[in-house]
C-alpha positions as CSV (number, residue, x, y, z in Angstrom):
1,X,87.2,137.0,95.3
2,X,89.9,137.6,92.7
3,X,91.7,134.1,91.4
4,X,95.1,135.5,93.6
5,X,92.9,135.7,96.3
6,X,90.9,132.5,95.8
7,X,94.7,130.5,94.9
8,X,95.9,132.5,98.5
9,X,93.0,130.7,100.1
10,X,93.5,127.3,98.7
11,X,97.1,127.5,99.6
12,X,96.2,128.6,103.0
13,X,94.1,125.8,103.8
14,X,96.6,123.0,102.1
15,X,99.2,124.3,104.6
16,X,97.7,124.3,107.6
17,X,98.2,121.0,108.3
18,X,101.9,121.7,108.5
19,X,101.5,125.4,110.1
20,X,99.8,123.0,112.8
21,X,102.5,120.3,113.0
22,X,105.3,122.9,113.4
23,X,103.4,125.4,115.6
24,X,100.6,123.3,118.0
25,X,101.9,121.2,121.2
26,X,99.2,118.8,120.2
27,X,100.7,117.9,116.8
28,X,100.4,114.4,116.9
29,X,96.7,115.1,116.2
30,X,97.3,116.0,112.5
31,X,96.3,113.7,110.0
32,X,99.2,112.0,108.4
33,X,97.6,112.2,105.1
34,X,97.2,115.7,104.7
35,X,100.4,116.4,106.3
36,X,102.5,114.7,103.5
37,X,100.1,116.5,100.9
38,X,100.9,119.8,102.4
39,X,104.9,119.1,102.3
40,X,104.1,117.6,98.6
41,X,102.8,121.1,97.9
42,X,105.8,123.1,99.1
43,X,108.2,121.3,97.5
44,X,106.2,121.7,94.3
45,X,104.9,124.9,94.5
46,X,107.3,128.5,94.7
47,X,104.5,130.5,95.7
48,X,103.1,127.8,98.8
49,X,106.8,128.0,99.9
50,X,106.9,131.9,99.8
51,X,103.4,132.0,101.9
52,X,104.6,129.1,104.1
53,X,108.0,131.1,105.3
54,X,105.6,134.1,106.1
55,X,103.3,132.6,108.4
56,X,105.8,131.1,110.2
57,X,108.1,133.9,110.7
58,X,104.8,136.2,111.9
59,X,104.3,132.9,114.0
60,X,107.9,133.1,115.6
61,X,107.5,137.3,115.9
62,X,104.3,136.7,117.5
63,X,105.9,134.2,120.0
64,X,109.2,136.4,120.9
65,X,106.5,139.1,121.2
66,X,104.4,137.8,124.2
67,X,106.9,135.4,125.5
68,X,107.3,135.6,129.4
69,X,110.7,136.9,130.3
70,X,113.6,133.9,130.1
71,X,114.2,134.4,134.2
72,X,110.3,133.3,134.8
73,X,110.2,130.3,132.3
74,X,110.4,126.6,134.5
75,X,113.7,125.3,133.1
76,X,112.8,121.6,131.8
77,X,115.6,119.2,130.6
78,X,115.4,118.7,126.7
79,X,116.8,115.6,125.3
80,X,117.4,115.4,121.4
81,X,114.9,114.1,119.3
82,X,115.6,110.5,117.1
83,X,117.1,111.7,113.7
84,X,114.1,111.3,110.9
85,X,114.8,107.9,109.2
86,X,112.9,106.2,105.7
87,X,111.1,103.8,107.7
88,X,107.8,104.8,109.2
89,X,108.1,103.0,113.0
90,X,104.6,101.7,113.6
91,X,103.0,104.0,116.3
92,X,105.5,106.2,116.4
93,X,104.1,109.5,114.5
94,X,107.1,111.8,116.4
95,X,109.5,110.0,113.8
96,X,106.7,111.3,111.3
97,X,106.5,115.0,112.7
98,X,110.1,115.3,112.9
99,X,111.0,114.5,109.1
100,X,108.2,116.6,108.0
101,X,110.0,119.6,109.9
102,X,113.5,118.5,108.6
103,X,112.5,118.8,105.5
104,X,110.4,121.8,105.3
105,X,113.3,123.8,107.4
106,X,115.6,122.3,104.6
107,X,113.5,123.5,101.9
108,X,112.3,126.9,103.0
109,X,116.4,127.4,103.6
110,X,117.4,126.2,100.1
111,X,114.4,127.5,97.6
112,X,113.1,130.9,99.5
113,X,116.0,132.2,101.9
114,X,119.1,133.5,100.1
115,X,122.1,131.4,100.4
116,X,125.0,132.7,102.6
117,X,128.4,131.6,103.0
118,X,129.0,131.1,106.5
119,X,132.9,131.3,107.5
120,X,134.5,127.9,109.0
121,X,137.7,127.0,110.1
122,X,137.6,124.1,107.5
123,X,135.2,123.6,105.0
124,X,132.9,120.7,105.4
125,X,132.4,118.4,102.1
126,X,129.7,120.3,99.9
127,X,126.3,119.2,100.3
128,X,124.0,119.2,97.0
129,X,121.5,117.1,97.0
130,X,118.9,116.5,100.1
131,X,116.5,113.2,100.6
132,X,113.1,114.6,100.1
133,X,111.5,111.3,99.7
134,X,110.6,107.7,99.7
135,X,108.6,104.3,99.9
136,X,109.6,101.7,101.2
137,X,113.2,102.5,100.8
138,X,115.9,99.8,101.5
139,X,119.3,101.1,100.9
140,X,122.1,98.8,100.8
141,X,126.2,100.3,100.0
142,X,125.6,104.2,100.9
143,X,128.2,106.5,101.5
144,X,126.4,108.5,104.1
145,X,123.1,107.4,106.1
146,X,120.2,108.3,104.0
147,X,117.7,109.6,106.2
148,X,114.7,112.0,105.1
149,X,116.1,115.7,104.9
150,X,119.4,114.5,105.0
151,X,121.9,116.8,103.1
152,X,124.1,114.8,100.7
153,X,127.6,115.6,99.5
154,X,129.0,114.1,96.2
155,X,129.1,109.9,97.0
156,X,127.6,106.5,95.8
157,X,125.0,104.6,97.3
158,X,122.4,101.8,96.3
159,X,118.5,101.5,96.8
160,X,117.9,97.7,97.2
161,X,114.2,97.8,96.5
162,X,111.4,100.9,96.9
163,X,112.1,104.6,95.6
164,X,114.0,107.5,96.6
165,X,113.8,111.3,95.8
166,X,116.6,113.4,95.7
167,X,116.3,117.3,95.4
168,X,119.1,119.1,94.3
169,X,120.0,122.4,95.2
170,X,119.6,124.0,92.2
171,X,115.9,122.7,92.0
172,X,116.4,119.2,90.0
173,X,114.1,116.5,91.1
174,X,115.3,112.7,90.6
175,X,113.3,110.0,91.3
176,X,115.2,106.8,91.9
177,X,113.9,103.0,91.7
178,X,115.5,99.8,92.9
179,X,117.2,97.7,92.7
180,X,119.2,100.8,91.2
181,X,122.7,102.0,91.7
182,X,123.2,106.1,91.8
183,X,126.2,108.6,92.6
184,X,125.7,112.3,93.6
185,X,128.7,114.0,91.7
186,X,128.8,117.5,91.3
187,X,125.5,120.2,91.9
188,X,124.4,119.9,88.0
189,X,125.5,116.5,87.6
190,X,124.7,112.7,88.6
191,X,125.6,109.2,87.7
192,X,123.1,106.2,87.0
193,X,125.2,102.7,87.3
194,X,122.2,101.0,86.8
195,X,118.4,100.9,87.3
196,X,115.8,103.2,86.6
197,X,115.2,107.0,87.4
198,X,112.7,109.7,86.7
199,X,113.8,113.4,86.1
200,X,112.1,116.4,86.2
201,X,114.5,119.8,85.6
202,X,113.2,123.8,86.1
203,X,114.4,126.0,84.1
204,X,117.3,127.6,86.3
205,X,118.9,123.7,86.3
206,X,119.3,123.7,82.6
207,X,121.7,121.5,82.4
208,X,121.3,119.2,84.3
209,X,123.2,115.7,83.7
210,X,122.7,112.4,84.4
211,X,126.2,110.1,83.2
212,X,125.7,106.6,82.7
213,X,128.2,103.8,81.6
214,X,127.3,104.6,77.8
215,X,126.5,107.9,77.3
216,X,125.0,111.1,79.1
217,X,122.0,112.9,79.2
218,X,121.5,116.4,79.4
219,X,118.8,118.1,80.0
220,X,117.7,121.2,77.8
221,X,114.4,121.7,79.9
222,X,112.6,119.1,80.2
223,X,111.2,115.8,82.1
224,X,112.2,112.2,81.3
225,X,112.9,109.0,82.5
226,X,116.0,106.6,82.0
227,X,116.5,103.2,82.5
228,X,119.8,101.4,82.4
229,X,120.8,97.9,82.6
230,X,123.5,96.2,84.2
231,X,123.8,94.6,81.2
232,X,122.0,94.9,77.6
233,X,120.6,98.4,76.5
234,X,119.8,101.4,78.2
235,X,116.7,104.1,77.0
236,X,115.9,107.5,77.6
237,X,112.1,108.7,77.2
238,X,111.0,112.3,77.2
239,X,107.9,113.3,78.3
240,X,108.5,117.1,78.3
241,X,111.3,119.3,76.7
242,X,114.4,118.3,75.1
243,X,117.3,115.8,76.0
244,X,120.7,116.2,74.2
245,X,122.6,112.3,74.5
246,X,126.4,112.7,74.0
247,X,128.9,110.0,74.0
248,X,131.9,109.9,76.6
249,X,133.7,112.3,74.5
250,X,131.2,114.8,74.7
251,X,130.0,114.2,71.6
252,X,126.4,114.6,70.5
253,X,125.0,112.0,69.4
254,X,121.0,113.2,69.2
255,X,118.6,115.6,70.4
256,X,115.8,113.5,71.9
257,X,112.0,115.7,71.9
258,X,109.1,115.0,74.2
259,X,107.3,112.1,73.0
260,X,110.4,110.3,71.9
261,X,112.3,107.1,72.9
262,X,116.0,105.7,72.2
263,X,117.0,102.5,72.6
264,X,121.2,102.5,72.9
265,X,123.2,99.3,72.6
266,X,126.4,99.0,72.3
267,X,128.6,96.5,70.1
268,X,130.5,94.5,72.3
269,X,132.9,93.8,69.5
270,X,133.6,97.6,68.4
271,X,132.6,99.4,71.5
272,X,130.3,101.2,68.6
273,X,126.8,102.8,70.0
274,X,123.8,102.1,68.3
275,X,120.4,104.5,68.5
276,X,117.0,103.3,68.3
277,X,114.3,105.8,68.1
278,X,110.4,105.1,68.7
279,X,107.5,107.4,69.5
280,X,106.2,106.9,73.0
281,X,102.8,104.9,71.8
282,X,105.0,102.4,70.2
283,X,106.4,101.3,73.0
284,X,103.6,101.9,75.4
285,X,103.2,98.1,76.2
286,X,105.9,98.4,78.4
287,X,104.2,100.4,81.0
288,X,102.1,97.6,81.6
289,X,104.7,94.8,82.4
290,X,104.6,92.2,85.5
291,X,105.4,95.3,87.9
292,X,102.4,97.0,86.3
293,X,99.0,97.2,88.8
294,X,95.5,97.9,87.6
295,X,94.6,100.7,90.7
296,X,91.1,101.7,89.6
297,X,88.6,101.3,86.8
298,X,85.6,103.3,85.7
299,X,83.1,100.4,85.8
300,X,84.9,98.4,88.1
301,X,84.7,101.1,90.9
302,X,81.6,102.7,90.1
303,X,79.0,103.2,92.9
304,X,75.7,105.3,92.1
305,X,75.5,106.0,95.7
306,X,78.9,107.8,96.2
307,X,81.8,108.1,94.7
308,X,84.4,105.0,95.2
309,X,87.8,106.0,96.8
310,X,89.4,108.4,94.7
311,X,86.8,109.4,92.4
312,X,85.2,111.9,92.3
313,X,82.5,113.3,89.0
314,X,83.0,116.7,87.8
315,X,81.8,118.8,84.6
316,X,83.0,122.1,83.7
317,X,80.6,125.0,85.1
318,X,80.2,128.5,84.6
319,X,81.7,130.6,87.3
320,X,78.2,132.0,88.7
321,X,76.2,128.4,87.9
322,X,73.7,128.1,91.8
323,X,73.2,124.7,91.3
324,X,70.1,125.5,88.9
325,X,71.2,127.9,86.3
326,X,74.3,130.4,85.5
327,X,74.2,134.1,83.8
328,X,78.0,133.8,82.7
329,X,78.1,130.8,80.6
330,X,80.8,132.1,78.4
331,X,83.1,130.7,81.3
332,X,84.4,127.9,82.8
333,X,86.9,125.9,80.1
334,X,87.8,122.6,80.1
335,X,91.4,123.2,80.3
336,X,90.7,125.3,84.0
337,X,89.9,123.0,86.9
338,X,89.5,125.8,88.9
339,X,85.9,125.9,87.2
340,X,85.0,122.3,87.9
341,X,81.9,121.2,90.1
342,X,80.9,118.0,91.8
343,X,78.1,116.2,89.6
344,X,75.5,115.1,92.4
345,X,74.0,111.4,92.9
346,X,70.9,110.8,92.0
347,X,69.2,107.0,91.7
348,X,70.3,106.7,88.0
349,X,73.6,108.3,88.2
350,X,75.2,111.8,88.7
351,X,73.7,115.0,87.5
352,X,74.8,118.6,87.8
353,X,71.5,119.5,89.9
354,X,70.9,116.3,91.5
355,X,67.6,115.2,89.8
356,X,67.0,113.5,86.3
357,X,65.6,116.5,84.5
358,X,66.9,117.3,81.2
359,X,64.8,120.1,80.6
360,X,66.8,122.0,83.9
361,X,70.4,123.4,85.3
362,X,71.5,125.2,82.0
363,X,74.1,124.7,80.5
364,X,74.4,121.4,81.6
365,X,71.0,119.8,80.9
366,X,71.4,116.0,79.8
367,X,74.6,115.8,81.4
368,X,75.8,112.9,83.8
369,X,78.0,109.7,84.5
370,X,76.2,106.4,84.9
371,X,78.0,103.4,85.6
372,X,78.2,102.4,81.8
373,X,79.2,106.0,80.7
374,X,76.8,109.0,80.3
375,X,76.3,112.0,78.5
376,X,78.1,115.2,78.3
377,X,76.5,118.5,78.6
378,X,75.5,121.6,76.1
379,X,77.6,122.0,73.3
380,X,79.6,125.5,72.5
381,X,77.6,126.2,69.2
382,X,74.3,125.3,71.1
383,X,73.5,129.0,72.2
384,X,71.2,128.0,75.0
385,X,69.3,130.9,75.9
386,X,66.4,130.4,73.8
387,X,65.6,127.1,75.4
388,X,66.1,128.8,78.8
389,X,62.6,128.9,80.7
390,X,63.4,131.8,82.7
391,X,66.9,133.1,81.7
392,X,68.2,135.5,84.2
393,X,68.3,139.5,83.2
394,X,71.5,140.0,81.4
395,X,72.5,135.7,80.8
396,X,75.3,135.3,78.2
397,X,75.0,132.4,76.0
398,X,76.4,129.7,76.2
399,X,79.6,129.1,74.1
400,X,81.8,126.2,76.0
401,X,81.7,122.8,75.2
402,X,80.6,121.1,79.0
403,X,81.9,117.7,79.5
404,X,81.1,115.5,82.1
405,X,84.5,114.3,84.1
406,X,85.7,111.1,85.4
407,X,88.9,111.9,87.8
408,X,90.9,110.0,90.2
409,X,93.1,111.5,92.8
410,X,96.8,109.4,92.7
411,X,97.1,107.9,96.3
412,X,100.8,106.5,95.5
413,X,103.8,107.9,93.2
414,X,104.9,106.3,90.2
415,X,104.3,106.2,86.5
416,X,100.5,105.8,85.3
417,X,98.6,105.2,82.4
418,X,95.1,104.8,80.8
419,X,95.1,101.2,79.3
420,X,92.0,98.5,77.9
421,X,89.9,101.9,77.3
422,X,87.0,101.7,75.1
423,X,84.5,104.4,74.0
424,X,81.1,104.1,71.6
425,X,78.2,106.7,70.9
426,X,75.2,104.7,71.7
427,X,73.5,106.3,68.1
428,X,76.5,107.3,66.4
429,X,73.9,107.4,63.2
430,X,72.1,110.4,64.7
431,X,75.0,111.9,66.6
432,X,77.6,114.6,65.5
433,X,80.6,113.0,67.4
434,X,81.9,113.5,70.9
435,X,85.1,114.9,72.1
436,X,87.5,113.0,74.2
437,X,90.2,114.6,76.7
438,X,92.8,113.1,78.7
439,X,94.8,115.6,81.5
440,X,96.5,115.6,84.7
441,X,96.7,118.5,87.3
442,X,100.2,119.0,86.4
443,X,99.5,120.7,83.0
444,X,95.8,120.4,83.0
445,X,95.5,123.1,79.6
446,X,97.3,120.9,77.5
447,X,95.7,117.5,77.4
448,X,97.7,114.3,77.0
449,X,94.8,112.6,74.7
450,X,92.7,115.0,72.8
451,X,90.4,113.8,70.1
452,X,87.0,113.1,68.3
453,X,84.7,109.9,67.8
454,X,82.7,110.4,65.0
455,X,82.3,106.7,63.6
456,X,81.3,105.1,66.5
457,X,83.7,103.9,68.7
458,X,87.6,104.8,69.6
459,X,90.3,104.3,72.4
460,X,91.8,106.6,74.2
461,X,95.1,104.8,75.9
462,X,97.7,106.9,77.3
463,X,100.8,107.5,78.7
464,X,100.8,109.7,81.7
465,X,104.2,109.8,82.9
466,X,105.3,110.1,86.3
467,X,102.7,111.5,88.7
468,X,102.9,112.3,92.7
469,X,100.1,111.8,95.8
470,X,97.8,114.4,95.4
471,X,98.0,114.5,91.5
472,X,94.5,114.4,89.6
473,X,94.1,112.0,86.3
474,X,90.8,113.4,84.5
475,X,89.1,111.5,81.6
476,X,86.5,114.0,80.0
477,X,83.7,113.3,77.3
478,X,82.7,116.4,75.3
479,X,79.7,117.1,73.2
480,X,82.3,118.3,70.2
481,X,79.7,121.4,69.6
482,X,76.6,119.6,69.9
483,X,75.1,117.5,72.2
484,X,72.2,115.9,70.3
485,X,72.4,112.2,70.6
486,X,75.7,112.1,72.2
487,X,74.7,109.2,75.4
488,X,77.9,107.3,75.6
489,X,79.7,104.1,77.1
490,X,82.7,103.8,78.0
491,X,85.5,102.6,80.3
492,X,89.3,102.4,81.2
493,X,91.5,101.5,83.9
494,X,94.2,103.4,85.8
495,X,97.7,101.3,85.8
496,X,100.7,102.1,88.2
497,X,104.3,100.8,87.6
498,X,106.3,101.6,90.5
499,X,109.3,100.8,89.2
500,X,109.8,102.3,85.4
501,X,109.5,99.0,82.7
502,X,109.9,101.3,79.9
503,X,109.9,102.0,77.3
504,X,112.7,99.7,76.4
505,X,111.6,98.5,72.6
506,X,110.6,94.2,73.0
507,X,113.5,93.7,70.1
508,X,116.2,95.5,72.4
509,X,115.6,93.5,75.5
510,X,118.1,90.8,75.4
511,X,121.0,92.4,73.4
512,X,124.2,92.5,75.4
């Protein structure tokens, strides 16, 4: 199977929870769970959307195609369904279903169909922006009801507590948290009174700008996040891209680049702004504020028996490994998680092959996760074919660095981050080093944390930005090369702020 056809696959079976809630009389049955996944995945993916509106048009063809004729059909009175609304009734998955086929309807008509212009005797106010999104949303002022897939023309409204997503039309995402205040304005353009907001711009919505009582942000390709106060400063931190910050003339003021933060202020007395620029590390601590949760830990979640709810343990296999050995083991990168392979229990931990040989399932050999740590696999420099008992006819040697893999699968949106982590070679005297990676499934070739250990011990804290249900953290241990004496410890918990603290710099706080 070619990797089109093995991504058509996947895509197929992700979707058909949805192909089954808009299609089976018996859609109730669905899970939930994998419903919302599967409308997460077409609004995130072009290509899930593209197969998604071809099944169900081949589904509607099919349907018009062996219909009974209209005249023969039992007429049965219809009434309306309730209009999707934010709040999940208990027991009452029809709300559920309905939303979910709002919104896909909505999206397929706004990303995949081509827009039309349909005449009217009076043209309605425009609608740019639909609700594609929310927790535990409590609006309070809105200018129109705020239900999921509602369209949204230009107006102001304020999220008491929870989050909102908004989509608009040209493909901007903007994740709002109360207490917040927000105003739709124009299709490339919003307004943030006050509270915080995350902001992830494609390409074609270059652009893209967020106003805010001192300044705006516009968006050169990229993601950030924004915080404003009602009072005090305001800060801007990029994650991805570019942000240019111009004052209400239209000004610029500074270009802000991914890994940045600015602090603005503004002088009461003059009306003068005032920058403040900081890396993202130096202001991580505010990730971790009182809204902060720890949501899992390595140790503290570790079961030898089977993975703890969300975990899962992975290492980096060639394409062809049987569970035993592999004849292409110049494949399977670190940086493709297409390649990746559940590690099997054993008594003592998790192995590729499920026993404790080392001497076995090439190219992975010593490695596994144990509940202190573990040990990674065979080095790219390392060969392997000469230690190979029984090498298969033709084997290519080995010449990727396996690592074994922690990952954890988000179960709630919001920003994350790797914090109290802690890593030591348990004979960093005989040892080479080991190699440390940090990722998500959103850009899993270009790793958030990427290092060496080489004197011992390190830490590997990062800042992960804001992730969706459904997204993968991974924490990977390397043999950098070589594995010989590599056994490690380590571990490292997952924080959530559902609400963005950051990163506002601790000296900015309480200006006015």
């Amino acid at each position: 199977m070619s990797p089109a056809d093995r991504k058509r696959a996947d895509l197929l079976n992700a979707l058909q929870p949805l192909v089954m809630a808009a299609t089976r009389d018996d859609a109730q049955a669905v899970d939930t769970d994998a419903l919302a996944a599967a409308i997460d995945l077409l609004r995130r993916d072009p290509e899930a959307r593209e197969l998604y509106t071809q099944i169900m048009a081949t589904s509607a063809m099919l349907e018009l195609e062996h219909a009974r004729p209209l005249e023969t059909r039992d007429r049965q009175q219809t009434t309306a369904p309730p209009k999707p609304t934010l709040r999940r009734l208990p027991g009452s998955r029809s709300v559920w279903y309905a939303a979910a086929a709002a919104i896909v309807l909505a999206v397929t008509t706004w990303f995949v169909l081509p827009q039309r212009t349909m005449p009217t005797a009076q043209a309605p106010a425009a609608r740019i922006a639909m609700v594609t999104g929310a927790d535990g949303a409590v609006f309070g002022e809105t200018a129109e009801p705020m239900t999921l897939g509602a369209e949204l023309s230009p107006g102001r409204f304020v999220l008491e507590s929870g989050s909102v997503q908004l989509m608009y039309h040209n493909g901007a995402a903007v994740n709002l948290f109360g207490p917040c205040a927000y105003e739709v304005i124009a299709p490339d353009t919003g307004y943030l009174h006050h509270g915080s907001m995350h902001v992830l711009v494609p390409e074609r919505a270059r652009g893209f700008t967020v106003r805010t009582p001192r300044c705006d942000v516009v968006d050169l390709g990229t993601e950030f996040n924004l915080r404003v106060g009602a009072i005090g400063p305001m800060s801007v931190a990029v994650t991805q891209g570019v942000v240019e910050l111009r004052d209400l003339t239209g000004r610029v003021l500074r270009q802000v680049s991914a890994g940045m933060a600015v602090g603005i202020t503004r002088d009461p007395r003059s009306n003068a702004l005032s920058l403040d620029e900081y890396t993202l590390s130096d202001v991580a601590d505010a990730y971790t504020g009182a809204e902060a949760e720890v949501v899992a830990g390595y140790q503290r979640d570790f079961d030898p028996a089977r993975p703890a709810a969300g975990w899962s343990y992975l290492w980096n296999a060639p394409v062809d490994f049987d569970g035993h050995r592999a004849r292409r083991m110049d494949t399977g990168p670190i940086s493709d998680p297409s390649c990746f392979r559940q590690l099997l229990a054993t008594p003592r931990g998790y192995t590729a092959d499920g026993d404790n040989d080392n001497t076995n399932a090439s190219p992975a050999r010593y490695l596994r996760l144990i509940d202190t740590g573990g040990h990674p696999g065979r080095g790219s420099q390392q060969g392997e074919l000469q230690e190979m008992a029984q090498p298969i006819p033709g084997t290519v040697a080995n010449c990727v660095d396996r690592y074994a893999i922690a990952a954890w699968t988000v179960d709630k949106p919001g920003f994350y981050s790797i914090r109290r982590s802690s890593l030591a070679q348990n004979q960093p005297e005989n040892g080479r080093g080991v190699a440390v990676r940090v990722f998500t499934s959103r850009r899993a070739a270009s790793a958030i944390v990427q290092g060496r250990v080489t004197d011992g011990e390190g830490v590997f804290d990062a800042d992960l930005g804001y992730l969706q249900r459904g997204d993968v953290i991974y924490v990977a241990l390397g043999p950098d090369k070589h594995d010989g004496s590599d056994s490690f410890r380590w571990d490292y918990d997952i924080v959530r702020s559902q609400a963005w603290t950051g990163p506002i710099p601790h000296q900015l706080e309480n200006v006015n």
